[in-house]
RODOVEX-6421 format. One record per residue: residue number from 0; x, y, z of N, C-alpha, C in turn. Coordinates in nm, 2 decimals. Each point is the difference from the previous one (the first is absolute). Layout:
BEGIN
i  n_east  n_north  n_up  ca_east  ca_north  ca_up  c_east  c_north  c_up
NUM  X  Y  Z  X  Y  Z  X  Y  Z
...
END
This chain:
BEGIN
i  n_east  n_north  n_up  ca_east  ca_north  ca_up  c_east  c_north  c_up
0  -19.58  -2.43  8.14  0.08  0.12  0.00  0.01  0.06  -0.14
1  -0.02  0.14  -0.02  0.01  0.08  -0.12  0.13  0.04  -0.03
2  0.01  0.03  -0.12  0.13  0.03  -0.08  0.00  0.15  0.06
3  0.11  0.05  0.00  0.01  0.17  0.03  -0.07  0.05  -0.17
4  -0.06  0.14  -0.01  -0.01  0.08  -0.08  0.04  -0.02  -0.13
5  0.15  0.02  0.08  0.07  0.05  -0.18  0.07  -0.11  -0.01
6  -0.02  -0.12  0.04  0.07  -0.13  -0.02  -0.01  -0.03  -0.19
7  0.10  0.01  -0.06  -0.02  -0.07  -0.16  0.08  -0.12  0.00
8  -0.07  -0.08  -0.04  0.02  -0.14  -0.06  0.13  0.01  -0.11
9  0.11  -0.05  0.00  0.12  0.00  -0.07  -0.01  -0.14  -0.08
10  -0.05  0.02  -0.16  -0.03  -0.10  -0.05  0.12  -0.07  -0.07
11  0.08  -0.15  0.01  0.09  -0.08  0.03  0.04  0.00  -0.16
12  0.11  0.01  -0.08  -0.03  -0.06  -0.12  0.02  -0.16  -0.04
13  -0.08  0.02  -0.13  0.03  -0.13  0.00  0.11  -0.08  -0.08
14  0.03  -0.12  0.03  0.14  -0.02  -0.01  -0.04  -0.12  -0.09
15  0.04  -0.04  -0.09  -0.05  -0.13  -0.08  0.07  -0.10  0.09
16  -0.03  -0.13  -0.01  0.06  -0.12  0.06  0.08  -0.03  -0.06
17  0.04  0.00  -0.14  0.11  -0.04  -0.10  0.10  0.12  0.07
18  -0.02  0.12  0.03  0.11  0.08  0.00  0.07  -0.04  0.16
19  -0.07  -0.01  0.10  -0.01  -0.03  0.13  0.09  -0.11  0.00
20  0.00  -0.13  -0.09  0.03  -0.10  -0.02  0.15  0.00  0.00
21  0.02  0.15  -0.15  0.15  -0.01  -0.05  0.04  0.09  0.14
22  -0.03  0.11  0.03  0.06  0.06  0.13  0.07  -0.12  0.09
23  -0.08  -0.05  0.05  0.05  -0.12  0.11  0.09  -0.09  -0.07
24  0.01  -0.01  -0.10  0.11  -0.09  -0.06  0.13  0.05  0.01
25  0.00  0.17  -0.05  0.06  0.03  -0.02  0.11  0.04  0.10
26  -0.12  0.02  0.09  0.07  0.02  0.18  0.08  -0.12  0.06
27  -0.04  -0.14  -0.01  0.09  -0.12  0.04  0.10  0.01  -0.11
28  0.01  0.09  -0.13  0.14  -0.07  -0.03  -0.04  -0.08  -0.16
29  -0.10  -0.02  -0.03  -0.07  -0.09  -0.16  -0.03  0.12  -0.08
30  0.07  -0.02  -0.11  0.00  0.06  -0.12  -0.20  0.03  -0.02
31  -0.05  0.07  0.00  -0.15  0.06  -0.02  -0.02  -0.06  -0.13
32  0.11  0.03  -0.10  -0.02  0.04  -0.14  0.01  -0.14  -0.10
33  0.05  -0.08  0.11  0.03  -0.18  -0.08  -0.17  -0.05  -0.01
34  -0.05  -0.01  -0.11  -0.15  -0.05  -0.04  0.04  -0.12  0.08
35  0.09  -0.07  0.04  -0.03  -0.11  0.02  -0.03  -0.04  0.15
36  0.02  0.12  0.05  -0.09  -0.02  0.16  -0.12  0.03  0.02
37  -0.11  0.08  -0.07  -0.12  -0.01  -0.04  -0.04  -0.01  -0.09
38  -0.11  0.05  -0.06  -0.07  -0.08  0.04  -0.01  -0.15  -0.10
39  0.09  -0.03  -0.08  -0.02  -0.14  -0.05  0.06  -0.09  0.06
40  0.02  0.01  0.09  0.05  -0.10  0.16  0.12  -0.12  -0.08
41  0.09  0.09  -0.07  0.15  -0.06  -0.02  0.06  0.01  0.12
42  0.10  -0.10  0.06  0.07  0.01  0.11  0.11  0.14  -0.06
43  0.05  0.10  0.11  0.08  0.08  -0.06  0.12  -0.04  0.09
44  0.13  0.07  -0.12  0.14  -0.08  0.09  0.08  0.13  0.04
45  0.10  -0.07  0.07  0.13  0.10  -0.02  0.11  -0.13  0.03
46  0.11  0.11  -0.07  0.14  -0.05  -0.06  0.09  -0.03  0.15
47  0.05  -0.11  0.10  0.11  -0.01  0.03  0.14  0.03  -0.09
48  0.10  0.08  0.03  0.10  0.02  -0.06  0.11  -0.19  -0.02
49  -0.07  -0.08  0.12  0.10  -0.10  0.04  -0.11  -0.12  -0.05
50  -0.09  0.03  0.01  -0.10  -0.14  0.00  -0.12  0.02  -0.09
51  0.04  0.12  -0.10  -0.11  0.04  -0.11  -0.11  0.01  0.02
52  -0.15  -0.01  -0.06  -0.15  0.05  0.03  -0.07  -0.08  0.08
53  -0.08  0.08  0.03  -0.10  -0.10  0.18  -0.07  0.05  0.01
54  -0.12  -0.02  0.01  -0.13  0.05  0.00  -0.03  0.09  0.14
55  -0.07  0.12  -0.01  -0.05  0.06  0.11  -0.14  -0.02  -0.03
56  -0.04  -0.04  -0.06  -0.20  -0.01  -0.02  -0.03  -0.14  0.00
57  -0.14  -0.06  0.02  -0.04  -0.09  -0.02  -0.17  0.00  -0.01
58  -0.07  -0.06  -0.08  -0.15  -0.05  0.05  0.03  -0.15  0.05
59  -0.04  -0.01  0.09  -0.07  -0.07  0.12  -0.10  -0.06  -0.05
60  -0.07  -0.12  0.07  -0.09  -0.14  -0.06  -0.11  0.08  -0.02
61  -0.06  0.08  0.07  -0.11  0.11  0.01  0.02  0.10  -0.13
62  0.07  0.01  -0.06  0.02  0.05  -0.13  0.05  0.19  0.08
63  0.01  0.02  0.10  0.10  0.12  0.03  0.12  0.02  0.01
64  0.05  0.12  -0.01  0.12  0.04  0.00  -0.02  0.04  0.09
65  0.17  -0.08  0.04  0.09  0.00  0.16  0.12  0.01  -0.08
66  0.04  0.09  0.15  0.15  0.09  -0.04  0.13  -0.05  0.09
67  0.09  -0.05  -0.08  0.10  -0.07  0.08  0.16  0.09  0.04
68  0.02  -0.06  0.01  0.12  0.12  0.14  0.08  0.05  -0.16
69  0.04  0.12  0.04  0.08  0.09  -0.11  0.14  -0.09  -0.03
70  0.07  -0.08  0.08  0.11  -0.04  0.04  0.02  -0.15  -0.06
71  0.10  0.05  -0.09  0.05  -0.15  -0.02  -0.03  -0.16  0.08
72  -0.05  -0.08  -0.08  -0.07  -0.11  0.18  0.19  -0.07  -0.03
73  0.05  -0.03  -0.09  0.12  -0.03  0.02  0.11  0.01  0.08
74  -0.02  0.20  0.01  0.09  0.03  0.06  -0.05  0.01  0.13
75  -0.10  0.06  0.06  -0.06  -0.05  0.11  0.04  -0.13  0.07
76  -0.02  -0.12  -0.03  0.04  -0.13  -0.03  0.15  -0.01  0.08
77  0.07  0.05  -0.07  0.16  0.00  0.03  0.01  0.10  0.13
78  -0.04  0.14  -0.03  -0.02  0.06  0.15  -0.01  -0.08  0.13
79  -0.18  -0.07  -0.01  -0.02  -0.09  0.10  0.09  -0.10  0.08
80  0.03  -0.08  -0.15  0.12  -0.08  0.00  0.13  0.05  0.12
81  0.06  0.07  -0.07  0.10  0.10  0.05  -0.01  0.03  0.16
82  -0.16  0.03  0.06  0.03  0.06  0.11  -0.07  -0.16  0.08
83  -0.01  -0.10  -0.05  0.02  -0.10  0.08  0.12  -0.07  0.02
84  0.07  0.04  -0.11  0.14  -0.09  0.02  0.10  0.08  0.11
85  -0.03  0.17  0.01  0.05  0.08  0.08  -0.01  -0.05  0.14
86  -0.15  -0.04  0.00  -0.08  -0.03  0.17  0.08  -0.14  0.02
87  0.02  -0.11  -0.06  0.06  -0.11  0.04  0.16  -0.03  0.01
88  0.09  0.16  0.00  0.12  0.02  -0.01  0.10  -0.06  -0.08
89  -0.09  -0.02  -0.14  0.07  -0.05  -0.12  0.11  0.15  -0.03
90  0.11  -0.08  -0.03  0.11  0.05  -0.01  -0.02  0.12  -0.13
91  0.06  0.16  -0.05  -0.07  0.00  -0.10  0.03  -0.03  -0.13
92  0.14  -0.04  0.04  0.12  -0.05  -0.21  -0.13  -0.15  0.00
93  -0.06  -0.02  0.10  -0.06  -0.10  -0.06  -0.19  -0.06  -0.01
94  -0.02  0.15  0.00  -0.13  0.02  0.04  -0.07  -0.03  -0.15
95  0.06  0.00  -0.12  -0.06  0.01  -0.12  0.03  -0.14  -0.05
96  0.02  -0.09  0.06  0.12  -0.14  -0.02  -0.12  -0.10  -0.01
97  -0.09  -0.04  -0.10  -0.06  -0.12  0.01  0.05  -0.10  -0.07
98  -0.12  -0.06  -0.01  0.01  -0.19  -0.07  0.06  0.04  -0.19
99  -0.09  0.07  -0.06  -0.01  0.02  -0.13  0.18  0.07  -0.04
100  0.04  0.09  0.11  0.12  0.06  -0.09  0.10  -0.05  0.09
101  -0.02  -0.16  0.03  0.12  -0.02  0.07  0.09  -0.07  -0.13
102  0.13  -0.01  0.01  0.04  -0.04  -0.13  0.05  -0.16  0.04
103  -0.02  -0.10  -0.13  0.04  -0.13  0.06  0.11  -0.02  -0.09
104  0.13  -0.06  0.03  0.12  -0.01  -0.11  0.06  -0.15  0.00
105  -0.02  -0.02  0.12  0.05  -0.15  0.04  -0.16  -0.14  0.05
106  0.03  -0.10  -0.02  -0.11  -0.10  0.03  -0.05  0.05  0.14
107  0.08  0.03  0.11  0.01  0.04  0.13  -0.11  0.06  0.06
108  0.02  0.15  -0.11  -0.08  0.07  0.03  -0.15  -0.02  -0.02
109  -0.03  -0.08  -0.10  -0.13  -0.01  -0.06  -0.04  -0.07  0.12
110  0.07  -0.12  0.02  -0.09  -0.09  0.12  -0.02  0.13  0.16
111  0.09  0.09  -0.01  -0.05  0.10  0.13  -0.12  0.09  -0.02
112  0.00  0.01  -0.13  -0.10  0.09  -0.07  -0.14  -0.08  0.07
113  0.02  -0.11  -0.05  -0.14  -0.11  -0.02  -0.03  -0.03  0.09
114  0.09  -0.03  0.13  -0.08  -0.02  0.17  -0.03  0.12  0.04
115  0.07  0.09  -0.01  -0.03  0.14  0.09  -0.11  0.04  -0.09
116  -0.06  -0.02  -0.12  -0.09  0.07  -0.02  -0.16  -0.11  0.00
117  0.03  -0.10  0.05  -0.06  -0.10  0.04  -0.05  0.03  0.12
118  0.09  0.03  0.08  0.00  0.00  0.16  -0.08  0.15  0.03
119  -0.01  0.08  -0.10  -0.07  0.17  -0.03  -0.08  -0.05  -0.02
120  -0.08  -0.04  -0.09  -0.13  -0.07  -0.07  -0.10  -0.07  0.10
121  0.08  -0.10  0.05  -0.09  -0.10  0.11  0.02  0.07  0.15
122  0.05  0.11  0.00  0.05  0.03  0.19  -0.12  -0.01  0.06
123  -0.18  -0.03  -0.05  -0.06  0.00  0.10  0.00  -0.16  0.07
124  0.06  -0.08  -0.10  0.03  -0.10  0.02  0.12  -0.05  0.06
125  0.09  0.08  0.02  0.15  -0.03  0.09  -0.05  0.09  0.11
126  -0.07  0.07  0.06  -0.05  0.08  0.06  -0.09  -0.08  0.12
127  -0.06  -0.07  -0.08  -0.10  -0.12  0.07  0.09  -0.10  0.10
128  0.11  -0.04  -0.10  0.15  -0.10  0.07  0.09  0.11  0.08
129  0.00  0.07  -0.01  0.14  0.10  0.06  0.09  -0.03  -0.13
130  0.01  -0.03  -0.10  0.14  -0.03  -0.11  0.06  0.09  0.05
131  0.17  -0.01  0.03  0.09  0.13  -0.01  0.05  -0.05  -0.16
132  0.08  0.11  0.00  0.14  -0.04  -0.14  0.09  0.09  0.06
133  0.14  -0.12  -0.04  0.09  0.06  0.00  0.10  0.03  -0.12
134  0.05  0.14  -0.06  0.09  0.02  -0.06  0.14  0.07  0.03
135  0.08  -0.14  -0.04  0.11  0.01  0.08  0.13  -0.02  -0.15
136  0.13  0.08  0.01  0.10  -0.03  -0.13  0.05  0.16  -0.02
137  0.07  -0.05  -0.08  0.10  0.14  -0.07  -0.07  0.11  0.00
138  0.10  0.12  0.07  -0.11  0.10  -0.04  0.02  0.07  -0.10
139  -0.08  0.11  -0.03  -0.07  0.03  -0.09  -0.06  -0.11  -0.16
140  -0.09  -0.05  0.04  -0.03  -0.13  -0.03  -0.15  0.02  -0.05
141  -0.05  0.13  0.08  -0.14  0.01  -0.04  -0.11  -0.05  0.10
142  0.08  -0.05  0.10  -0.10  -0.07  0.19  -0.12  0.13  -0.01
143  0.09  0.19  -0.01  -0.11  0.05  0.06  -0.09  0.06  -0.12
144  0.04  0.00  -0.11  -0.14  0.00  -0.12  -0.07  -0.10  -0.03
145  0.01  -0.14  0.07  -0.12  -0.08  0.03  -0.04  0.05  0.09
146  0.08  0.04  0.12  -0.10  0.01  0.12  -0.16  0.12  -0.01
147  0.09  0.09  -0.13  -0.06  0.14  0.04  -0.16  -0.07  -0.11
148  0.04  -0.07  -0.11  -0.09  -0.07  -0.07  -0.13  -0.04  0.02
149  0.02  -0.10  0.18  -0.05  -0.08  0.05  -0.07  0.08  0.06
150  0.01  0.14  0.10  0.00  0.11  0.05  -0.13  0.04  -0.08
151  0.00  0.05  -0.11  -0.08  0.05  -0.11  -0.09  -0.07  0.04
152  -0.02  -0.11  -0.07  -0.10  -0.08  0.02  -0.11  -0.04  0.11
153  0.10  -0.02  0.08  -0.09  -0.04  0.12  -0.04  0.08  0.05
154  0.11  0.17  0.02  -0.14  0.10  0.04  -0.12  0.03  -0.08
155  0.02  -0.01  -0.14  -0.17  0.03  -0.06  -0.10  -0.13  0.02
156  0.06  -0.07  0.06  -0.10  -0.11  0.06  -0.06  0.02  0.12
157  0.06  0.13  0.09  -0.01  0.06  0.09  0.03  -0.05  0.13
158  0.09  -0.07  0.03  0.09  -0.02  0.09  0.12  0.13  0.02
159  0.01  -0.04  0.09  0.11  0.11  0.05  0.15  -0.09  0.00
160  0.06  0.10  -0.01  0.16  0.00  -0.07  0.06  0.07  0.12
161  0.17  -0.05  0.04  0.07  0.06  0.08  0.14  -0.04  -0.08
162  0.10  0.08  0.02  0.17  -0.05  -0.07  0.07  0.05  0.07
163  0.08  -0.06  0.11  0.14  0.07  0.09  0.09  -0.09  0.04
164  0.08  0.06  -0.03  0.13  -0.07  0.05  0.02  -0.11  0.08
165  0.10  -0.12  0.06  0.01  -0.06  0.15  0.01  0.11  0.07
166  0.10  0.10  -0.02  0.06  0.08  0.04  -0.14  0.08  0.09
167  -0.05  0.05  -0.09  -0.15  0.12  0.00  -0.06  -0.12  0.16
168  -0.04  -0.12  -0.04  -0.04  -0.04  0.12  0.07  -0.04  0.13
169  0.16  0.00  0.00  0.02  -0.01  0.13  0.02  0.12  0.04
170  0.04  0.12  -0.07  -0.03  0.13  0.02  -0.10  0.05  0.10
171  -0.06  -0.04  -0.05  -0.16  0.05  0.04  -0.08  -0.07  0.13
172  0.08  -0.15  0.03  -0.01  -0.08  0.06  0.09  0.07  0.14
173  0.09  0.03  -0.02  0.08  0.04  0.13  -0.03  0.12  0.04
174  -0.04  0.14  -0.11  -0.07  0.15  0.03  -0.07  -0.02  0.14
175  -0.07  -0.12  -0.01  -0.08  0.00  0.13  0.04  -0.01  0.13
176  0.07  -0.04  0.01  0.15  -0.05  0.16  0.04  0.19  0.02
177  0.05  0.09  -0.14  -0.01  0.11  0.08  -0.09  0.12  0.06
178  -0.01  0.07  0.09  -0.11  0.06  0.06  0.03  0.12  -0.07
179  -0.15  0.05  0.00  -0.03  0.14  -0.06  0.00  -0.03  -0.19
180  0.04  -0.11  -0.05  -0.04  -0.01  -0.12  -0.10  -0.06  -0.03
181  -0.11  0.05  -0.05  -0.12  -0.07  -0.06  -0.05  -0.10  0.10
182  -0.17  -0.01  0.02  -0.06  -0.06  0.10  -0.06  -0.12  -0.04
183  0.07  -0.12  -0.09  -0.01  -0.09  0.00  0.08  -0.09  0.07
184  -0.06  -0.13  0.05  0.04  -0.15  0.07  0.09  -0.09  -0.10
185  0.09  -0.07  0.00  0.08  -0.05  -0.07  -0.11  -0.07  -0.04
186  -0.14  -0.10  0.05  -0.05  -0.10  -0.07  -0.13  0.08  -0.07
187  0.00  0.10  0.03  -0.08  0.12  -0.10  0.09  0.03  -0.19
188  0.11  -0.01  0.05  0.04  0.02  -0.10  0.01  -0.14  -0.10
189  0.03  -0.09  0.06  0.04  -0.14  -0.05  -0.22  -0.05  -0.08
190  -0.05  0.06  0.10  -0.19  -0.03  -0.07  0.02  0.10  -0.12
191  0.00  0.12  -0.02  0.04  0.11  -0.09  0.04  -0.10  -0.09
192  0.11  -0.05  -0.05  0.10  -0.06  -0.08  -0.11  -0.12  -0.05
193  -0.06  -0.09  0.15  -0.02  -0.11  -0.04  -0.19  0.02  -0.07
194  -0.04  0.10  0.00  -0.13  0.03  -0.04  0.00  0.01  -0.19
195  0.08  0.07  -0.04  0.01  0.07  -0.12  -0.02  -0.18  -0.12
196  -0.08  0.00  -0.07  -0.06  -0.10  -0.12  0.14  -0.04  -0.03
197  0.07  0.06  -0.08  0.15  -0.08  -0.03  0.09  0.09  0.02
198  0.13  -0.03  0.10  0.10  0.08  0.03  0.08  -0.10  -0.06
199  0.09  0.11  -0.05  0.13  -0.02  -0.09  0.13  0.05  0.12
200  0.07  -0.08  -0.02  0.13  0.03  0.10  0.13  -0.01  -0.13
201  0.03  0.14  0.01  0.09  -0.01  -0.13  0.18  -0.04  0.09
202  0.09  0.01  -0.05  0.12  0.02  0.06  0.04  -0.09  0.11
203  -0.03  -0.11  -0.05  0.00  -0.15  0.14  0.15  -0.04  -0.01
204  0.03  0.05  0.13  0.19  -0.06  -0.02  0.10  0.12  -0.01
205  -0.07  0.11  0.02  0.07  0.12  -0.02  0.04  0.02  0.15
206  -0.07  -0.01  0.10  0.06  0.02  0.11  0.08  -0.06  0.09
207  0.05  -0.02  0.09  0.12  -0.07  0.08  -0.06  -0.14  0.00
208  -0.11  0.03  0.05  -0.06  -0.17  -0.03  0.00  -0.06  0.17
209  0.00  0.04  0.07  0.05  -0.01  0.20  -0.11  -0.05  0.07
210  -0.02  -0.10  0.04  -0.12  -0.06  0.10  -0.14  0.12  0.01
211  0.05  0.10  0.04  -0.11  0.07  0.00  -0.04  0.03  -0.11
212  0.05  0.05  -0.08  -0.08  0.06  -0.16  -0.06  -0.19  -0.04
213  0.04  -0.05  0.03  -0.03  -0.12  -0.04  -0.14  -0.05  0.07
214  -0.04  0.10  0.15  -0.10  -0.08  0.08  -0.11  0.13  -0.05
215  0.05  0.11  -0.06  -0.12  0.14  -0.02  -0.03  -0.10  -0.11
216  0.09  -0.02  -0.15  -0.09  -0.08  -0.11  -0.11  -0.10  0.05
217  0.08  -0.07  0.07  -0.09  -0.14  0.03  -0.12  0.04  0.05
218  -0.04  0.09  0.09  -0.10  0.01  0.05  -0.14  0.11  -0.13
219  0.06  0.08  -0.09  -0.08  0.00  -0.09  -0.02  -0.08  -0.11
220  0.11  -0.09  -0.04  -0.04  -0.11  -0.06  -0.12  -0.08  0.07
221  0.00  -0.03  0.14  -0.08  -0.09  0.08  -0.12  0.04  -0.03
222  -0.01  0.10  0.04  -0.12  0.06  0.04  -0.10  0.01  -0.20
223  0.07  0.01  -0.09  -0.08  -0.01  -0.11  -0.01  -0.14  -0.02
224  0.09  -0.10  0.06  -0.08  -0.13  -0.07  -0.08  -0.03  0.04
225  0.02  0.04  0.16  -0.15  -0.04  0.07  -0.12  0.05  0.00
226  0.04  0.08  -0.08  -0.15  0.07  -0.06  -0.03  -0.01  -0.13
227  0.09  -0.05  -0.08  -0.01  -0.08  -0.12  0.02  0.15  -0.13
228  0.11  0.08  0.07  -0.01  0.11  -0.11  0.11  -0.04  -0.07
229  0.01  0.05  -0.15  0.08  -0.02  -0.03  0.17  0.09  -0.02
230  0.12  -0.09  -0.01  0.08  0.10  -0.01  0.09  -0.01  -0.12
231  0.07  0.15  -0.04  0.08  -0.05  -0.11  0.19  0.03  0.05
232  0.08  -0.10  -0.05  0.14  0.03  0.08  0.08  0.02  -0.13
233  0.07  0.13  -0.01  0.08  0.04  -0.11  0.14  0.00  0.06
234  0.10  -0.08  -0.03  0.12  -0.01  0.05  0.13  -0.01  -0.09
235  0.11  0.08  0.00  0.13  -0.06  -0.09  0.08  -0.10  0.05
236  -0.10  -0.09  0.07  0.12  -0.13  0.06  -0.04  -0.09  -0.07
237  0.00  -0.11  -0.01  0.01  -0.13  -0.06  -0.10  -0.08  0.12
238  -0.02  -0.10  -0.01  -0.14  -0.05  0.05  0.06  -0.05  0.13
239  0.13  -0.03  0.00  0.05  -0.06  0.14  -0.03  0.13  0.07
240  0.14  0.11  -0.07  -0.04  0.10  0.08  -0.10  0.10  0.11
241  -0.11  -0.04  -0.11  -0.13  0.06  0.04  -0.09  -0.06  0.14
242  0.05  -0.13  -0.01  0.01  -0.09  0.14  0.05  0.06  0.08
243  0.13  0.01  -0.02  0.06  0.00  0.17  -0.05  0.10  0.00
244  -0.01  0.12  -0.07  0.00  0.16  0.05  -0.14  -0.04  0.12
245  -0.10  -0.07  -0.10  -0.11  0.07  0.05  -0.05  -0.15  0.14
246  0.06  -0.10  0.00  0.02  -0.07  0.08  -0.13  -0.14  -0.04
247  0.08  -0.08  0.00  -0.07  -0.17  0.00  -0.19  0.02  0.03
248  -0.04  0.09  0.07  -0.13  -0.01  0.05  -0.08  0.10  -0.10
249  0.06  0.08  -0.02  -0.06  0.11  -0.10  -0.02  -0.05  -0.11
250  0.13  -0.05  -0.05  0.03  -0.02  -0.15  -0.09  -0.16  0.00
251  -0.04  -0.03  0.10  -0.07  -0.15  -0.04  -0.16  0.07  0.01
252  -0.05  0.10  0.06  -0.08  0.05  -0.02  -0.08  0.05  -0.10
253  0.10  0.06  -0.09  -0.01  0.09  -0.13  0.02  -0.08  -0.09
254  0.02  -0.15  0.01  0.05  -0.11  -0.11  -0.18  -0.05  -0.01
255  -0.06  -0.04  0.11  -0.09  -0.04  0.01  -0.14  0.04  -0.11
256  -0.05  -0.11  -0.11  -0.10  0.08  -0.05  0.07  0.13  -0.10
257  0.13  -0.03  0.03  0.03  0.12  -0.07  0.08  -0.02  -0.17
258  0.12  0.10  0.00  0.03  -0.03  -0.15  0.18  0.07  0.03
259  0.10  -0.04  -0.06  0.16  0.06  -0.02  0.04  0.01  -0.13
260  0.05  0.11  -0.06  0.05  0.05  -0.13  0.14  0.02  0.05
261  0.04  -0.04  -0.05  0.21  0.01  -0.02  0.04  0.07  -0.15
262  0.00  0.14  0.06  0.05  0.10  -0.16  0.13  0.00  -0.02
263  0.03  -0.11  -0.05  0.16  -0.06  -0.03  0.10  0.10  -0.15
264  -0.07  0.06  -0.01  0.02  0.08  -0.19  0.08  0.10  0.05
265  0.06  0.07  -0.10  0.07  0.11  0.01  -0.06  0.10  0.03
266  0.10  0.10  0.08  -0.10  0.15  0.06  -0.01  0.10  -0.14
267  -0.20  0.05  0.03  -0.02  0.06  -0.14  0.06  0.12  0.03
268  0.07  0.05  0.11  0.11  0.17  0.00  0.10  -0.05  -0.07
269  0.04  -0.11  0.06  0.18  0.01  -0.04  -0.05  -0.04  -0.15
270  -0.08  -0.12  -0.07  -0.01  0.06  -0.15  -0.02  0.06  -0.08
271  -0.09  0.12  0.07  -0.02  0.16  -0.08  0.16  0.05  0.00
272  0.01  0.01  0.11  0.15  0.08  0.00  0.08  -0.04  -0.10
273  0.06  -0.19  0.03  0.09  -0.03  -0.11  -0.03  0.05  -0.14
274  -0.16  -0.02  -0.02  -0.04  0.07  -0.20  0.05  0.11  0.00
END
């Protein structure tokens, strides 16, 4: 096929590859003008306001330059962080609550420090057993900034995390008995509960405590031992307490293979307050 007549050829200019180079840099956002992104293959940085300099450049074993995300990996990091603790219904006064800035003041605490961050470390190994733990004593004591600690950890190990109430599950347990709310089966919901890597049952003892709320626990406690998941029990009762609430069959359940911390120390609210 022939070109028409008066067809003219529109000749392209040319564009150097150094300039081409800075264009495109300059369009993601990298300084063009920092020698140190071309061509003498310095990694080039930028400044976090929170976490100071971090490289956006690198050469590679191949001796090229590769370009790494504009974004803080720090703060990214804690983002990520953040929207997993969101997904596993970590509370959020205690979403930022790990192992490093928990504070120890009494012998007490150190030894809670040192199992719970033990029981973080090895969970693929309490995981294997079903280990539960229970943390039971005075509140505000710091039960739920280990928990959220333990939390941390084991989701970047990539287990999944869940944290609700007794309350949240006999709640949720009864929704089903009425019609026209939500189209789950009472033992749909109790697999729900009993599926999740480590569920945390915060607030043990908060409710009336009545044969039934007592037969909804038991049967999600059951259903994770028998499947060997693990659970964590955060309670302001004292260890008898935590028995009866949750009844002789449960609580011998959750003993098994497992671990009990008694946070006997003063509450760290009512000591801020008194300073």
């Amino acid at each position: 096929m022939s070109l028409p007549k008066n067809f003219k050829s529109k000749e392209q200019p040319c564009v150097p590859v150094a300039e081409m180079a800075r264009d495109i840099l300059a369009k993601w956002g990298f300084d063009p003008t920092n020698d140190a992104s071309l061509p003498d293959r310095h990694p080039q940085y930028r400044e976090c306001a929170r976490h100071g300099r971090y490289p956006i450049s690198m050469v590679d074993e191949w001796d090229v330059i590769r370009y790494l995300s504009p974004v803080c990996p720090v703060c990214a990091a804690e983002h990520a962080s953040h929207r997993l603790m969101e997904s596993a219904a970590i509370p959020r006064r205690y979403i930022d609550c790990g192992f490093d800035n928990y504070v120890v003041e009494v012998p007490g605490q150190q030894i809670a420090l040192d199992v719970c961050r033990d029981y973080a470390d090895h969970f693929e190994e309490r995981a294997q057993k079903g280990s539960c733990l229970i943390l039971c004593g005075n509140p505000g004591t710091g039960k739920n900034h280990l928990a959220s600690a333990i939390a941390h950890v084991v989701l970047a190990k990539g287990h999944s995390v869940l944290q609700v109430t007794a309350y949240d599950i006999i709640a949720r347990i009864r929704q089903t008995w009425q019609r026209g709310i939500g189209n789950s089966t009472e033992l749909e919901v109790i697999r729900g509960f009993a599926e999740v890597g480590l569920l945390i049952i915060d607030e043990v003892g908060k409710t009336f405590g009545s044969d039934g709320e007592r037969v909804h626990l038991f049967e999600v406690i059951d259903h994770r031992y028998r499947d060997l998941k693990p659970t964590l029990i955060l309670s302001n009762e004292r260890i008898e307490g935590v028995e009866k609430y949750l009844g002789p069959a449960a609580f011998d359940r959750l003993c098994q293979n497992g671990g009990l911390l008694l946070f006997d120390w003063q509450s760290y609210r009512r000591g801020r307050t008194e300073a």
